[in-house]
NUGULUM-702432 format. One record per atom (N, C-alpha, C, CB): residue in one letter; x, y, z. Coordinates in steps of 0.2 Angstrom, whole numbers, plus 5000, padded with zeros to 4 digits. Glycine has a CB too. Layout:
% residues N
AXYZ...
% end
This chain:
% residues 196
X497349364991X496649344993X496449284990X496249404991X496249214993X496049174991X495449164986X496049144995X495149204988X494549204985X494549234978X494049234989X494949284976X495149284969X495649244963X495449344969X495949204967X496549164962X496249074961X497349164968X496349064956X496248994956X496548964956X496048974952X496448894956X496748834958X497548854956X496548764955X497748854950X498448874949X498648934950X498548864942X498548974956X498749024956X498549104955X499049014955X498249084949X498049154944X497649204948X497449124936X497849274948X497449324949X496849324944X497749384949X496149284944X495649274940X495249374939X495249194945X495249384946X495049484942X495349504941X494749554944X496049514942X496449564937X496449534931X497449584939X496449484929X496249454921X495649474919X496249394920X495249474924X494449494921X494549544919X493849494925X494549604925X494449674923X495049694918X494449724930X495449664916X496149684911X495749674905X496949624912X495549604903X495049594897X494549644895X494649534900X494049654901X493649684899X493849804899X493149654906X494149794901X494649864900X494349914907X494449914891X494449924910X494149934915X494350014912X494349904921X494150074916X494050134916X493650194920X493750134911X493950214924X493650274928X493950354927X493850264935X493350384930X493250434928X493050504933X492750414924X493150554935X492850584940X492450644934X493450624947X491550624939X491150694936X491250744940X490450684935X491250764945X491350814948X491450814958X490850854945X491550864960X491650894967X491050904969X492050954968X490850884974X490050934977X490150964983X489250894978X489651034981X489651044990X488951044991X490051134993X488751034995X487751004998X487751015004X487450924997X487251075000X486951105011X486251075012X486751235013X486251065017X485551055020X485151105019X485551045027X484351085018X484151005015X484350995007X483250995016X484450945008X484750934999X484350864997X485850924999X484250834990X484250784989X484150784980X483750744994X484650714979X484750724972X484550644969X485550764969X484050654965X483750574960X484350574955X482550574955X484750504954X484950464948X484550444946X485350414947X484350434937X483950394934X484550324931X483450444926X484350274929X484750214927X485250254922X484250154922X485650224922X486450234919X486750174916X486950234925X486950214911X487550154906X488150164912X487850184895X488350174916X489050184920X489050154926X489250264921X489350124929X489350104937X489450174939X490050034940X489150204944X489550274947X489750254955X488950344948X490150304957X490350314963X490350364967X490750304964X490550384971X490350414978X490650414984X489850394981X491050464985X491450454990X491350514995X492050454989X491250505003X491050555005X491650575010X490250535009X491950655006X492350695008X492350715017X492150755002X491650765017X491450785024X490850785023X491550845026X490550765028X489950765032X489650715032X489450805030X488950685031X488650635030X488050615025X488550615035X487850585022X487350565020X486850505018X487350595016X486350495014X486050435015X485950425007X485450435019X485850365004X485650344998X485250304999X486050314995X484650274994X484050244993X483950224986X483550284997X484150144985X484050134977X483250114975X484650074975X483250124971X482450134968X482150054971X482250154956X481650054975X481349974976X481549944981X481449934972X482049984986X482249984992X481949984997X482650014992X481749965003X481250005007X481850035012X480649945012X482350005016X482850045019X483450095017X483150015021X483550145019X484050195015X484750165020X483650295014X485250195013X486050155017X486450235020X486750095009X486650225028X486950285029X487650275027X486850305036X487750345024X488550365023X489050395026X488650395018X489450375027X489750435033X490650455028X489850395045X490750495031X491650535031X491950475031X491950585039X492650475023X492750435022X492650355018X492750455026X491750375018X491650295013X491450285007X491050255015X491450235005X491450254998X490750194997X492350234994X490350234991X489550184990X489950194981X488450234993X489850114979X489950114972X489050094969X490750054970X488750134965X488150084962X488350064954X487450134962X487850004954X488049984947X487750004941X488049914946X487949974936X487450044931X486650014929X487850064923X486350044928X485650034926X485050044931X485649964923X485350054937X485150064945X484850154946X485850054952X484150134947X484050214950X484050224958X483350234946X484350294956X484350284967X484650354969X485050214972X484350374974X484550464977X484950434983X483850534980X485450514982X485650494989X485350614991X486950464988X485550614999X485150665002X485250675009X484450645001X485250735011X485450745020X485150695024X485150815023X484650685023X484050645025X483650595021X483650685027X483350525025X482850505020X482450515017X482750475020X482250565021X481350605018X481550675014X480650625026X482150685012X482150765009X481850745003X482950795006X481450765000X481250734994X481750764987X480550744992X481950714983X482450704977X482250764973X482350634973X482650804970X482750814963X483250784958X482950874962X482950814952X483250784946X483750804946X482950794939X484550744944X485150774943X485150824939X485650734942X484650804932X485050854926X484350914928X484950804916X483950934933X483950984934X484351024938X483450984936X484750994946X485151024948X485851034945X485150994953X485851014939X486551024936X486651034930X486950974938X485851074929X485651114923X486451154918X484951184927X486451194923X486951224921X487651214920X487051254923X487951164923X488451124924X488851084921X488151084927X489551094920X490051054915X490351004921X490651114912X490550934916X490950894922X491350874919X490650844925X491850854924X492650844923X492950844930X493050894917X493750834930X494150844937X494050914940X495050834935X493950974936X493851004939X493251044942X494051014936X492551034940X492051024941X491951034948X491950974938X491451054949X491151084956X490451114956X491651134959X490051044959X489151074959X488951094965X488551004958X488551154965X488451154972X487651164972X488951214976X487351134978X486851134980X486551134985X486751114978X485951164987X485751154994X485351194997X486151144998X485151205004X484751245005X485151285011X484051205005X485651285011X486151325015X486251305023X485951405016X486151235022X486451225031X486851165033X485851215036X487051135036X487451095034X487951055029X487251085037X488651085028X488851035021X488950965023X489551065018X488950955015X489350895013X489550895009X489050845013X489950855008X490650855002X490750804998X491250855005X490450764992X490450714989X491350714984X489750714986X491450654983X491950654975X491350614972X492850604975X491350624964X490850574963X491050564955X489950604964X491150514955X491250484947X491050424945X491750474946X491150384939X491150324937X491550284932X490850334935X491450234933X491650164930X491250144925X491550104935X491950124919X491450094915X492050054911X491050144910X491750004906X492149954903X492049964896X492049884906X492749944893X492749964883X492549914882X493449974879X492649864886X492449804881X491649764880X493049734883X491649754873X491049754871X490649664876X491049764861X491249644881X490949604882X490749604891X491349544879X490649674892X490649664898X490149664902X490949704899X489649664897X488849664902X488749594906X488149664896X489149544903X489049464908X489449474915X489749384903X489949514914X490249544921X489849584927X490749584918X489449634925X489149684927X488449644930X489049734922X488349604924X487549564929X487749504935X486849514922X488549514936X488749484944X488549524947X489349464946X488649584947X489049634951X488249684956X489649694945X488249654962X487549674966X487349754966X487649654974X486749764965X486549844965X486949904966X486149834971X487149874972X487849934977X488249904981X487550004983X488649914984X489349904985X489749964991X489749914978X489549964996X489850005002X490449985003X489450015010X490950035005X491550025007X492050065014X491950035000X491750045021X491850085021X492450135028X491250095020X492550165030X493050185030X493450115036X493150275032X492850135041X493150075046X493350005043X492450065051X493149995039X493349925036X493949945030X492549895032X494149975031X494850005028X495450015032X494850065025X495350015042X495849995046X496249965045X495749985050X496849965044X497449925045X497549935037X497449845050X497349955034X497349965025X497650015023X496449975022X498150045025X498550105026X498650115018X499350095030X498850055015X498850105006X498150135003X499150034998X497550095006X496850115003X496750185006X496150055004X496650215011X496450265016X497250325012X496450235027X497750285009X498150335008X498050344997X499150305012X497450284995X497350304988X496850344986X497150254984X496250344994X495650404995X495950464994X495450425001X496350464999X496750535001X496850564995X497450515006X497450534991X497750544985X497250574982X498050484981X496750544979X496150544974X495850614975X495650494975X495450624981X495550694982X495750744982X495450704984X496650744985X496750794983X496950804975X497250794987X497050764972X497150784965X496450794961X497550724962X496050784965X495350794961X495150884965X494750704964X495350894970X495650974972X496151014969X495950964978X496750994971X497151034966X497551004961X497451084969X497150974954X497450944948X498050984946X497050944942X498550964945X499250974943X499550934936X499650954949X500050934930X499950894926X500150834927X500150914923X499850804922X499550714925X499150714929X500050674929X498650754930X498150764937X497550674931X497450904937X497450684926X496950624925X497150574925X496550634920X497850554921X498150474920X498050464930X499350474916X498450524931X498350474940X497550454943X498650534949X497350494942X496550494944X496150434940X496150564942X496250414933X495950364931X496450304936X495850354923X496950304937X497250264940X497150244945X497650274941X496850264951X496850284957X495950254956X497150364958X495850294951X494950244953X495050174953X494250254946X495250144945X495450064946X495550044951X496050044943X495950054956X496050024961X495350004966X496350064963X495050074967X494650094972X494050044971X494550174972X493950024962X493449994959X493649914964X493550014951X494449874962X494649824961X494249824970X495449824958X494649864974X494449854983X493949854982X494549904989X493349884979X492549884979X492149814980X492249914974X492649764974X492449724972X492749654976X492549724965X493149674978X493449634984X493049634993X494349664985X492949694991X492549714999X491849664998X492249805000X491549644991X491049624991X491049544991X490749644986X491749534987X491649464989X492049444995X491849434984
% end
């Protein structure tokens, strides 16, 4: 990809994100029935979002249009961004840390919510970096970042790192997290390629 390498060839982001340490994470599985809708406040974490089954919509805080999601895509937001995603644009939001009051996260992890009618199926985690220099990096990187499935045609290893991701984020086996932080990196790296 031209647009990542410099004059002398160098892969200029894999050096970046190598520097800055890159790191992913899954918080959990969701299942979400209609009508459903859930507010993020600002984050120290880029999160993500990948929609398993069904569809849904996001809307970041100051937005006036909300972005549809469908089966298959992946919405990455960056951190410090507040924004719901929801069956619909007008469900009105609840608080994550009310809907997931009760709630432990990790690979195994599973939130469920809704009002019992049509599912949806999120994966949902996040990105974050070790290195204490990575905020110069993050204030490139735009609000959010759709990726999505159609635009992954002819992309047979990306639609086969989804694939992976999920199932292992379904039924973890040992080594279930080295692969999964693995497997995010990537997904992160295509995010940031899709944008530029």
């Amino acid at each position: 990809m031209p647009l990542l390498l410099d004059t002398t060839g160098t892969d200029v982001l894999a050096d970046v994100l190598d520097a800055l340490k890159l790191r992913g994470r899954i918080f959990c599985r969701t299942e979400l029935s209609a009508p459903w809708a859930i507010g993020f406040g600002p984050a120290d974490l880029s999160h993500f979002h990948i929609v398993e089954r069904g569809t849904c919509w996001v809307r970041l805080h100051g937005e006036r249009d909300p972005i549809a999601l469908e089966r298959g895509d992946m919405l990455l937001v960056s951190q410090g961004h507040k924004y719901q995603l929801s069956d619909e644009p007008a469900t009105p939001a609840i608080p994550l840390d009310q809907v997931a009051v009760n709630s432990t996260w990790g690979l195994h992890a599973l939130l469920r919510h809704g009002g019992g009618g049509d599912v949806t199926n999120l994966l949902c985690g996040a990105f974050e970096f070790e290195s204490p220099h990575a905020q110069s990096f993050l204030t490139v990187l735009p609000k959010w970042i759709r990726v999505r499935r159609d635009e992954r045609h002819g992309n047979e290893w990306l639609d086969s790192t989804v694939r992976f991701l999920t199932r292992e984020a379904q039924h973890p086996e040992m080594g279930a997290a080295m692969i999964v932080t693995s497997l995010i990196d990537v997904l992160f790296i295509e995010a940031v390629r899709t944008w530029l």
